[in-house]
LOBA-489788 format. One record per atom (N, C-alpha, C, O): atom name; x, y, z. Coordinates in steps of 0.02 Angstrom, whole numbers, padded with zeros to 5 digits. Layout:
N
+------+--------+--------+--------+
| atom |     xx |     yy |     zz |
+------+--------+--------+--------+
|   CA |      X |      Y |      Z |
...
+------+--------+--------+--------+
END
This chain:
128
+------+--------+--------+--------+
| atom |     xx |     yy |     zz |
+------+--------+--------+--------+
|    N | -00375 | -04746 | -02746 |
|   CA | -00430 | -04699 | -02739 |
|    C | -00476 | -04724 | -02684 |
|    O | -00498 | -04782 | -02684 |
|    N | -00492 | -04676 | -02633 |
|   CA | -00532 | -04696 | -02582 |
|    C | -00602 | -04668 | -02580 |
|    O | -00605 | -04607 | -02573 |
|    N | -00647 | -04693 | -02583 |
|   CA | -00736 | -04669 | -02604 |
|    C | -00749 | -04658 | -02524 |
|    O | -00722 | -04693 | -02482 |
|    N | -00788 | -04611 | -02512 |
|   CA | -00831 | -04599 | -02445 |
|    C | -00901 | -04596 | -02471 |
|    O | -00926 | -04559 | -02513 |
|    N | -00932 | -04655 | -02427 |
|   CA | -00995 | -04657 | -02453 |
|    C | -01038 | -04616 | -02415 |
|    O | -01097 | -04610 | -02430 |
|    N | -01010 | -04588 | -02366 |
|   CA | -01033 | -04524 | -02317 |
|    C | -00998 | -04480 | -02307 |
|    O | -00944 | -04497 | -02282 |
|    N | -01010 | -04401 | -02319 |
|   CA | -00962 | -04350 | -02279 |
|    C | -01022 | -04286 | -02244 |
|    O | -01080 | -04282 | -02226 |
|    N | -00964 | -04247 | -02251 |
|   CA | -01032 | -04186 | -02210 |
|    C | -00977 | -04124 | -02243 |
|    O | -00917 | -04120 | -02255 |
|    N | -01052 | -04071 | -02249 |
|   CA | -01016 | -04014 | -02232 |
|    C | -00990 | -03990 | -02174 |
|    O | -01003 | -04022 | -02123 |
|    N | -00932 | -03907 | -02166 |
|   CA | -00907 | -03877 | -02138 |
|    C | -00965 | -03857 | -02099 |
|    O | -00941 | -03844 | -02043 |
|    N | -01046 | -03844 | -02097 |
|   CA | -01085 | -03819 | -02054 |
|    C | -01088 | -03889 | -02023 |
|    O | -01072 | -03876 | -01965 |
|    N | -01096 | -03936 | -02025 |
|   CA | -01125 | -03997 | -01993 |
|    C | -01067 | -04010 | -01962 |
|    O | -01077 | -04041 | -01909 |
|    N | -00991 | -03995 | -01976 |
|   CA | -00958 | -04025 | -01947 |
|    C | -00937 | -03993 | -01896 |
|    O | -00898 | -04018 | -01856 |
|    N | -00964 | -03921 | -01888 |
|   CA | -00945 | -03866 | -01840 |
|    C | -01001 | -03896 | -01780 |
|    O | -00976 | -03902 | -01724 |
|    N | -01084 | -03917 | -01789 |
|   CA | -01127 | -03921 | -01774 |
|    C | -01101 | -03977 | -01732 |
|    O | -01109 | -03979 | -01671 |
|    N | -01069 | -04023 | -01767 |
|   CA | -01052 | -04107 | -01727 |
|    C | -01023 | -04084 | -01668 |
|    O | -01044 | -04093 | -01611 |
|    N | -00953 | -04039 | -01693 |
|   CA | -00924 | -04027 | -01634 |
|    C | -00950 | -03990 | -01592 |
|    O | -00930 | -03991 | -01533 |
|    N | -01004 | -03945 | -01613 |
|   CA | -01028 | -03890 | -01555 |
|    C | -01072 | -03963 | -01477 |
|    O | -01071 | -03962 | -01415 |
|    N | -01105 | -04018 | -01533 |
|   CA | -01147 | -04074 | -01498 |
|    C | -01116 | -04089 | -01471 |
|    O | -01128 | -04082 | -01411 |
|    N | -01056 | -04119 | -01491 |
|   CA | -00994 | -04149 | -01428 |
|    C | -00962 | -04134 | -01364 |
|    O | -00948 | -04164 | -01311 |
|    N | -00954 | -04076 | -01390 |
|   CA | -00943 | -04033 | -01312 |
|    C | -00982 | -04042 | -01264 |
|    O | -00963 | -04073 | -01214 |
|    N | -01053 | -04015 | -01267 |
|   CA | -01125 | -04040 | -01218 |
|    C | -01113 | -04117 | -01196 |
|    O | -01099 | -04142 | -01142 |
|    N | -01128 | -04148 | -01272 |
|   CA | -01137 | -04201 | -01245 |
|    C | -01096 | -04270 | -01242 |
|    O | -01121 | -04326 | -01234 |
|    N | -01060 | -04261 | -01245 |
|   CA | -00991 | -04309 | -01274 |
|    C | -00993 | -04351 | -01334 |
|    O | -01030 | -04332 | -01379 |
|    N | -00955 | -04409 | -01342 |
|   CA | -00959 | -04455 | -01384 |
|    C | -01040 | -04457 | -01419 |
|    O | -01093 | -04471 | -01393 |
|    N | -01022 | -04431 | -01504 |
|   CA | -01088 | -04459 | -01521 |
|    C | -01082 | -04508 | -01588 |
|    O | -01030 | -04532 | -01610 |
|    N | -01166 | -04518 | -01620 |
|   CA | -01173 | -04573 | -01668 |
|    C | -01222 | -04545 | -01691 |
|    O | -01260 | -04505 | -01663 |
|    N | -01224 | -04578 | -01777 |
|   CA | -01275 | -04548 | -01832 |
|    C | -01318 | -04603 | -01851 |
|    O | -01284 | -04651 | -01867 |
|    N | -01360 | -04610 | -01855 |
|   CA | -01439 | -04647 | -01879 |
|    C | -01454 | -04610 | -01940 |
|    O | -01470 | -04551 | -01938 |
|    N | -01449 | -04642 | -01994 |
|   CA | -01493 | -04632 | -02051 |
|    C | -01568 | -04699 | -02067 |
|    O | -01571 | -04759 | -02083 |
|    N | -01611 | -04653 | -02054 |
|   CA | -01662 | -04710 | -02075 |
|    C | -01703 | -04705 | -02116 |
|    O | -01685 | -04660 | -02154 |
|    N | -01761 | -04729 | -02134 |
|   CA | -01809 | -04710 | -02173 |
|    C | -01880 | -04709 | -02107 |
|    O | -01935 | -04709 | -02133 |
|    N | -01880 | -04709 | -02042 |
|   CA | -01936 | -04693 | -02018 |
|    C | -01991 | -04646 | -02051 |
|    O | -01984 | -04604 | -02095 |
|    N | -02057 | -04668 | -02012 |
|   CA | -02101 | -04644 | -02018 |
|    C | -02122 | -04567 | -01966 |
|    O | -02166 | -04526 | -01980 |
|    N | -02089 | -04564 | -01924 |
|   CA | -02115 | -04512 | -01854 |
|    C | -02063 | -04457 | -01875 |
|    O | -02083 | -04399 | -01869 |
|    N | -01996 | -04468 | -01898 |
|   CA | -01940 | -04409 | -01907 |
|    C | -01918 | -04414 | -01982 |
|    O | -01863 | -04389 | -01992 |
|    N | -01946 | -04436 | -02027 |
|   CA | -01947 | -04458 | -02113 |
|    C | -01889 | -04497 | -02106 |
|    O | -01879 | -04545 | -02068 |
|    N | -01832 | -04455 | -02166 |
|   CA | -01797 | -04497 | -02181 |
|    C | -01725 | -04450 | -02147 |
|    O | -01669 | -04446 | -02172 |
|    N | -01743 | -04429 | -02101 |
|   CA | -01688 | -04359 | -02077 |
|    C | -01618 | -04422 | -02024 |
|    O | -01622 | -04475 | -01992 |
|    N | -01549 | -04362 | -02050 |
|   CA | -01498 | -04418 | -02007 |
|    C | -01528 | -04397 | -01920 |
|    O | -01546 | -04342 | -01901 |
|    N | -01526 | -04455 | -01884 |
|   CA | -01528 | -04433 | -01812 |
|    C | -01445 | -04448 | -01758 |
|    O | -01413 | -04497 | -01740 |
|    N | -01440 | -04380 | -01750 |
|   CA | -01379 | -04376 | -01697 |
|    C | -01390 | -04397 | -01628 |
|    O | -01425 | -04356 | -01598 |
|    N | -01369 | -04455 | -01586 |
|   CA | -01368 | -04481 | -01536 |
|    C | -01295 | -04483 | -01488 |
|    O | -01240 | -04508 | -01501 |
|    N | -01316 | -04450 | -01433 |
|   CA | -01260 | -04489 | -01387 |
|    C | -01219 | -04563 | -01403 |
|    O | -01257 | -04605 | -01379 |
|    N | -01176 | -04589 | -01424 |
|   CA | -01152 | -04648 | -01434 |
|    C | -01175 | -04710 | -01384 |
|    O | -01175 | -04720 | -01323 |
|    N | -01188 | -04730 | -01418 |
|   CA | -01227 | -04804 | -01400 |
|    C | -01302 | -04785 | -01366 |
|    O | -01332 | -04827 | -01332 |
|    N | -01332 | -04716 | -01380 |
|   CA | -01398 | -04736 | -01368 |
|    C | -01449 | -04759 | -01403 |
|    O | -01503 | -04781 | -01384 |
|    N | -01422 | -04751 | -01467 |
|   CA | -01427 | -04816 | -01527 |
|    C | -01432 | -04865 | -01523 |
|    O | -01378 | -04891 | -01510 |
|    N | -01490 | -04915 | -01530 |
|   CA | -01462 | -04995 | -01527 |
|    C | -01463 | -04996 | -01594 |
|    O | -01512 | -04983 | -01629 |
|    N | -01404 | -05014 | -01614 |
|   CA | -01390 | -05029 | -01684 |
|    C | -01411 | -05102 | -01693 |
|    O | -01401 | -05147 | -01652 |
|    N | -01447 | -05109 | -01762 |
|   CA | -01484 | -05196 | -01782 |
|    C | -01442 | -05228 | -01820 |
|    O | -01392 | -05191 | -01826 |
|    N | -01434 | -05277 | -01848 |
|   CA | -01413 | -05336 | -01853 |
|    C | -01423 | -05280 | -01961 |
|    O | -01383 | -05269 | -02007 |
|    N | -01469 | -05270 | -01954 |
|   CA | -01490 | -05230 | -02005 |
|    C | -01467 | -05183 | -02032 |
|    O | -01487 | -05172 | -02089 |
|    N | -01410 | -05132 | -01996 |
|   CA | -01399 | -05081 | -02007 |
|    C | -01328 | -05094 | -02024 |
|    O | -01292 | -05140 | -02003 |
|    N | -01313 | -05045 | -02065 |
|   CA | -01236 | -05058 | -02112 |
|    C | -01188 | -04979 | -02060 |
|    O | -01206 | -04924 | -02039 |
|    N | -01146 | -05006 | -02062 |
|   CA | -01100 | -04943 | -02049 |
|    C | -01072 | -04909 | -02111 |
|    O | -01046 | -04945 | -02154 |
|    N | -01075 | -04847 | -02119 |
|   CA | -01081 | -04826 | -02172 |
|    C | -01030 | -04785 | -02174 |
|    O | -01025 | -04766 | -02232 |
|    N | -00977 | -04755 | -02132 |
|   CA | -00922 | -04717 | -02126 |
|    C | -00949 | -04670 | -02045 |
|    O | -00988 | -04674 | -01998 |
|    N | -00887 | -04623 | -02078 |
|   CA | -00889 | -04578 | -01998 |
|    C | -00906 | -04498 | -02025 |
|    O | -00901 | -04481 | -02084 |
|    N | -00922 | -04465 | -01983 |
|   CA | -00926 | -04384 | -01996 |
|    C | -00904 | -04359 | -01940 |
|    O | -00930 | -04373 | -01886 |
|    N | -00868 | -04331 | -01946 |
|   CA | -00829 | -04286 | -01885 |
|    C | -00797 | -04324 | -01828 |
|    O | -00791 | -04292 | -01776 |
|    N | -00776 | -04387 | -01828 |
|   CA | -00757 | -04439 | -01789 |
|    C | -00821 | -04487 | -01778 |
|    O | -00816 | -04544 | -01754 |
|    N | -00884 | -04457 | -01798 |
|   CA | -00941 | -04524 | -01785 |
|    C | -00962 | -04535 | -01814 |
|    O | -00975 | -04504 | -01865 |
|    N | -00987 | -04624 | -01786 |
|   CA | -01009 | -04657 | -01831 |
|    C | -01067 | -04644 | -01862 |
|    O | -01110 | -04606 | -01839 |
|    N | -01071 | -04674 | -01915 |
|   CA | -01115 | -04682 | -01968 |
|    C | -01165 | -04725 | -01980 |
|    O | -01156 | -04765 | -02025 |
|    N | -01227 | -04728 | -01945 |
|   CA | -01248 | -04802 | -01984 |
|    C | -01310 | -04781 | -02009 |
|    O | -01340 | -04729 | -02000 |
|    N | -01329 | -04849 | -02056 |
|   CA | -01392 | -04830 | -02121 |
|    C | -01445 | -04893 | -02098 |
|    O | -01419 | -04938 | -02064 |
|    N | -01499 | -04898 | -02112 |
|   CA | -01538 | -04959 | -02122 |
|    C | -01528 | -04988 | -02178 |
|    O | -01513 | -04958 | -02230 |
|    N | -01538 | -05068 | -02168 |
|   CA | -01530 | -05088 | -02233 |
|    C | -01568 | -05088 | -02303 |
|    O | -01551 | -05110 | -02357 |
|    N | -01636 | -05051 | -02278 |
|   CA | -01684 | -05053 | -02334 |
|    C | -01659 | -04970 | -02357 |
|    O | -01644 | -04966 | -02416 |
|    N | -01654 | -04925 | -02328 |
|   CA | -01627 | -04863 | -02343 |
|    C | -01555 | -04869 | -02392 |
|    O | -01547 | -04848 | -02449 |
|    N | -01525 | -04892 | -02363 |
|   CA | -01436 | -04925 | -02386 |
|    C | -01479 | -04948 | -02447 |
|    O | -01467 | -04918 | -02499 |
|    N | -01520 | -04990 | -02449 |
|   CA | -01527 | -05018 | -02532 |
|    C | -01561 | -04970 | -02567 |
|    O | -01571 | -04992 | -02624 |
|    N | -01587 | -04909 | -02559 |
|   CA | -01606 | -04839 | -02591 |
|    C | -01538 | -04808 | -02629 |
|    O | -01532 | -04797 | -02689 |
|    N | -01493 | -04797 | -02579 |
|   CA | -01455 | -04738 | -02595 |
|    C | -01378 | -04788 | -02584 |
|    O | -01325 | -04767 | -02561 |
|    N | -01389 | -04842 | -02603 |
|   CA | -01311 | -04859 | -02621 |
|    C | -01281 | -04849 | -02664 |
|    O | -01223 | -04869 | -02669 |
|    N | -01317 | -04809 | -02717 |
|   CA | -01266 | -04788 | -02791 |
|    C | -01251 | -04718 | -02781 |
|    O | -01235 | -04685 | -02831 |
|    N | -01255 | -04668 | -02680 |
|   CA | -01258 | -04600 | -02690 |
|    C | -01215 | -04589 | -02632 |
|    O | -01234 | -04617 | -02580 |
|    N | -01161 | -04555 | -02628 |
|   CA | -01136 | -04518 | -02579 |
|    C | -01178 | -04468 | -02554 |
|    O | -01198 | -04418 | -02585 |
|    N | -01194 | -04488 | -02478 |
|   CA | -01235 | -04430 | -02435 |
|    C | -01211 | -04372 | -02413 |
|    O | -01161 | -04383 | -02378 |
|    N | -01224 | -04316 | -02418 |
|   CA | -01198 | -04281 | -02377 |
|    C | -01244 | -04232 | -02343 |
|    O | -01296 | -04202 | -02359 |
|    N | -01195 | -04235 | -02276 |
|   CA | -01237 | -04212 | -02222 |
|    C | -01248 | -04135 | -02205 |
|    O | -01196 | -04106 | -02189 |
|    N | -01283 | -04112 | -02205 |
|   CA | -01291 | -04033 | -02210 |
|    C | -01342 | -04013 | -02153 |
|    O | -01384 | -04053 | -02132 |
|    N | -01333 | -03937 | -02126 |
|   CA | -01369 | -03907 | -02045 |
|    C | -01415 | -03860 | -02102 |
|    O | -01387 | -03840 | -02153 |
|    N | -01471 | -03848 | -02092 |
|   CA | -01518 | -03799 | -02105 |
|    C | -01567 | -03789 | -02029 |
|    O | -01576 | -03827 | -01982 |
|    N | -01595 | -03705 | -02044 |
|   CA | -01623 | -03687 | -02015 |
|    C | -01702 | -03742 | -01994 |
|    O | -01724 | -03781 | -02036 |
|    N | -01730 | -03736 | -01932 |
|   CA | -01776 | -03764 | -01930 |
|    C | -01773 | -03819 | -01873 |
|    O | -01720 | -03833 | -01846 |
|    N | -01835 | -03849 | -01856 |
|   CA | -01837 | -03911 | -01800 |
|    C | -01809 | -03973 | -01829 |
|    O | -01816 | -03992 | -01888 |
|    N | -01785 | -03994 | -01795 |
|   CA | -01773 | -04076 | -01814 |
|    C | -01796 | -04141 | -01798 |
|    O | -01857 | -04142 | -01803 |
|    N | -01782 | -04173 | -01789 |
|   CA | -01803 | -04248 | -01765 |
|    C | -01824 | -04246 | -01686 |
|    O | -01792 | -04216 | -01643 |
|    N | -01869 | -04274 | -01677 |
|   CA | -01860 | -04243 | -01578 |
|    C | -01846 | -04302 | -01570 |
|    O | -01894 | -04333 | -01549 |
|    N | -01805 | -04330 | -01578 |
|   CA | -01744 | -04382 | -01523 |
|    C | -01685 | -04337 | -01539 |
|    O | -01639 | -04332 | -01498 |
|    N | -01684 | -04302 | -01600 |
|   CA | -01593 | -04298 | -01602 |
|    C | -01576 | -04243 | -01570 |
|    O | -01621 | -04209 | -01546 |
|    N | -01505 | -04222 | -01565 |
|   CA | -01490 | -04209 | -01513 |
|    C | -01466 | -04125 | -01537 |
|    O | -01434 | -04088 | -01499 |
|    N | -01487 | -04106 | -01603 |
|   CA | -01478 | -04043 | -01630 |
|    C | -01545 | -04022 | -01616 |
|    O | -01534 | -03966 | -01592 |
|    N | -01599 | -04029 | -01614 |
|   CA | -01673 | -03985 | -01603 |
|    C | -01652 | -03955 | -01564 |
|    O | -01645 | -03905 | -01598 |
|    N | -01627 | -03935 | -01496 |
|   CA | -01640 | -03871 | -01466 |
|    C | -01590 | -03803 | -01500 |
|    O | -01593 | -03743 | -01485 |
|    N | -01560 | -03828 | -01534 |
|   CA | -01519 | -03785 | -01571 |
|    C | -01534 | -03743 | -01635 |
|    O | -01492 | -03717 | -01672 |
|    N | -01600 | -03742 | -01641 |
|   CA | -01658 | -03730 | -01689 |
|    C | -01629 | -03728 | -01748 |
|    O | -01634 | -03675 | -01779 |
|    N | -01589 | -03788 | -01780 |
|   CA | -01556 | -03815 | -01843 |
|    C | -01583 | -03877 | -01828 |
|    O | -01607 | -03899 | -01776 |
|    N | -01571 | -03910 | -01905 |
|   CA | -01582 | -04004 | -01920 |
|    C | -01520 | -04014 | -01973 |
|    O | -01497 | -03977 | -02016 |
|    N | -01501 | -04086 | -01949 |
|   CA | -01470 | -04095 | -02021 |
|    C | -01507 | -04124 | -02051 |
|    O | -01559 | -04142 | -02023 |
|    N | -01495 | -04143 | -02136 |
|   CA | -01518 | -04126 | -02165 |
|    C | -01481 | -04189 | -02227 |
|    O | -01424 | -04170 | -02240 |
|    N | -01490 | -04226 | -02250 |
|   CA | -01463 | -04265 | -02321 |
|    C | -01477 | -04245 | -02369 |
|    O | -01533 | -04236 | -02393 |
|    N | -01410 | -04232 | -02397 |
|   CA | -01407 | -04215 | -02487 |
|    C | -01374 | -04273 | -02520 |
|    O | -01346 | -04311 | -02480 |
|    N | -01371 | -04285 | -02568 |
|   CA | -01343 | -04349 | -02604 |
|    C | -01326 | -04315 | -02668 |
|    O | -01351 | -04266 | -02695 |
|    N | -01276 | -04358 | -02684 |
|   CA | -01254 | -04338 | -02772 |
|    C | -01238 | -04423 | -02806 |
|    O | -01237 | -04463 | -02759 |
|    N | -01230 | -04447 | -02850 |
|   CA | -01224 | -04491 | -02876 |
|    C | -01143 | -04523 | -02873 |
|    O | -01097 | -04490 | -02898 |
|    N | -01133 | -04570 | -02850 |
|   CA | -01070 | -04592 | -02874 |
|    C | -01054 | -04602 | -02961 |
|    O | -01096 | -04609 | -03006 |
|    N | -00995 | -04600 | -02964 |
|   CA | -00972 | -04576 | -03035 |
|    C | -00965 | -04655 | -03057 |
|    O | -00962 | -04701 | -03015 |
|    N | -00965 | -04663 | -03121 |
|   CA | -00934 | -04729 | -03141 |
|    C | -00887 | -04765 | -03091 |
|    O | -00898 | -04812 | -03052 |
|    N | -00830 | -04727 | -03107 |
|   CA | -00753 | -04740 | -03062 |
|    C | -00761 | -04751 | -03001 |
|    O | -00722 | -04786 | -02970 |
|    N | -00831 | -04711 | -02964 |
|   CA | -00826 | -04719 | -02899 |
|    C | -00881 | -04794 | -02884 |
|    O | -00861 | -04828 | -02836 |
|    N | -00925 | -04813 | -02907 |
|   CA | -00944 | -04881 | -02914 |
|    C | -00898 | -04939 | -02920 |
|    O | -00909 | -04986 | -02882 |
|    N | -00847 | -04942 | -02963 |
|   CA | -00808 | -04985 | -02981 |
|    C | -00765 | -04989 | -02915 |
|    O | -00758 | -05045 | -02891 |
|    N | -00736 | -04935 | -02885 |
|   CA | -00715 | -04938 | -02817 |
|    C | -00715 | -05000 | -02780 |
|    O | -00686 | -05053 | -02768 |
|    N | -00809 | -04926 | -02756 |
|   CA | -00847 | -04982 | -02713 |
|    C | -00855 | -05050 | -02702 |
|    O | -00856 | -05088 | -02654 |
|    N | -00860 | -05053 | -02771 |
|   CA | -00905 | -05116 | -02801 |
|    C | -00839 | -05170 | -02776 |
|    O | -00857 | -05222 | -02750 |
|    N | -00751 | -05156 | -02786 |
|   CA | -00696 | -05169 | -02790 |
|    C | -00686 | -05202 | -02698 |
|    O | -00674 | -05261 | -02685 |
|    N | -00693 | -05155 | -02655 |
|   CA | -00697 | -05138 | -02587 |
|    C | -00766 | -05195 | -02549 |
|    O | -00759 | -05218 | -02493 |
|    N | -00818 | -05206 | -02584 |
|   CA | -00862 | -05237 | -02565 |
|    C | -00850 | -05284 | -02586 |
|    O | -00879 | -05326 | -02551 |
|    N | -00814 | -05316 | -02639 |
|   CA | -00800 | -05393 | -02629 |
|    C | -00730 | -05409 | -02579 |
|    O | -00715 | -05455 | -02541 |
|    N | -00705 | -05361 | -02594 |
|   CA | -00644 | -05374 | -02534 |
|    C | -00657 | -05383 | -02474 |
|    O | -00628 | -05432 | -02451 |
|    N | -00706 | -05344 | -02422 |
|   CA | -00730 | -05357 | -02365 |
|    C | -00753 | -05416 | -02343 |
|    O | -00800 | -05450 | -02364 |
|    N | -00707 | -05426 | -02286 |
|   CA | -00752 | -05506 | -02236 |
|    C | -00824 | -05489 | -02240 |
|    O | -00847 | -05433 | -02230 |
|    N | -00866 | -05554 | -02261 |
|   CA | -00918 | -05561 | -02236 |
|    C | -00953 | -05573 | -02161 |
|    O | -00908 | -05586 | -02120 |
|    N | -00989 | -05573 | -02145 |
|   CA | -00990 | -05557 | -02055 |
|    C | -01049 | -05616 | -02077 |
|    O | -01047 | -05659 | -02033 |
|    N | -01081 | -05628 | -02109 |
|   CA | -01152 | -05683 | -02111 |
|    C | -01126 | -05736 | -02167 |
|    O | -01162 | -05784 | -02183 |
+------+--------+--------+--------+
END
């Protein structure tokens, strides 16, 4: 059994690809900022400096994923998912002129899907 601790909907994933085309290769920022809340931000790939801090969290539509680590310790018991609604977005990301935002929904991982995780996270090399 394979857990995704990130996916997206069919609107977000139409949205990714509509971004890609414009702008090529991109990447997802989930943070808890203060200036754009807690909204995912879509970036050109690598205009991100990703921190020492930030967890990779899976992919959506071929891109990456990454979370902060104080955020990641919020919503590590929740599969995110990524959703387009009407409205402005983040003004770095790269959906505002498209007068949509995405948007995080979360649902709870299930028992089974903790035990996974939980399974998968001791298996993983440590990097520190």
């Amino acid at each position: 059994m394979s857990v995704l601790r990130v996916t997206a909907t069919e609107a977000a994933l139409a949205l990714i690809e509509k971004l890609r085309s414009k702008h090529g290769a991109l990447m997802f920022h989930q943070s808890g900022g203060c200036c754009d809340g807690s909204a995912p931000m879509c970036y050109p790939d690598g205009e991100f400096m990703v921190g020492d801090s930030d967890k990779l969290l899976g992919e959506i539509g071929g891109c990456s994923f990454y979370i902060g680590a104080e955020q990641y310790n919020y919503w590590r018991h929740m599969q995110l998912i990524i959703d387009v609604v009407p409205g402005r977005g983040g003004m770095f990301s790269l959906e505002g002129p498209e007068g949509v935002r995405f948007l995080t929904r979360s649902r709870l991982f299930t028992d089974e899907e903790v035990k996974v995780l939980a399974e998968e996270d001791a298996a993983a090399p440590k990097t520190r």
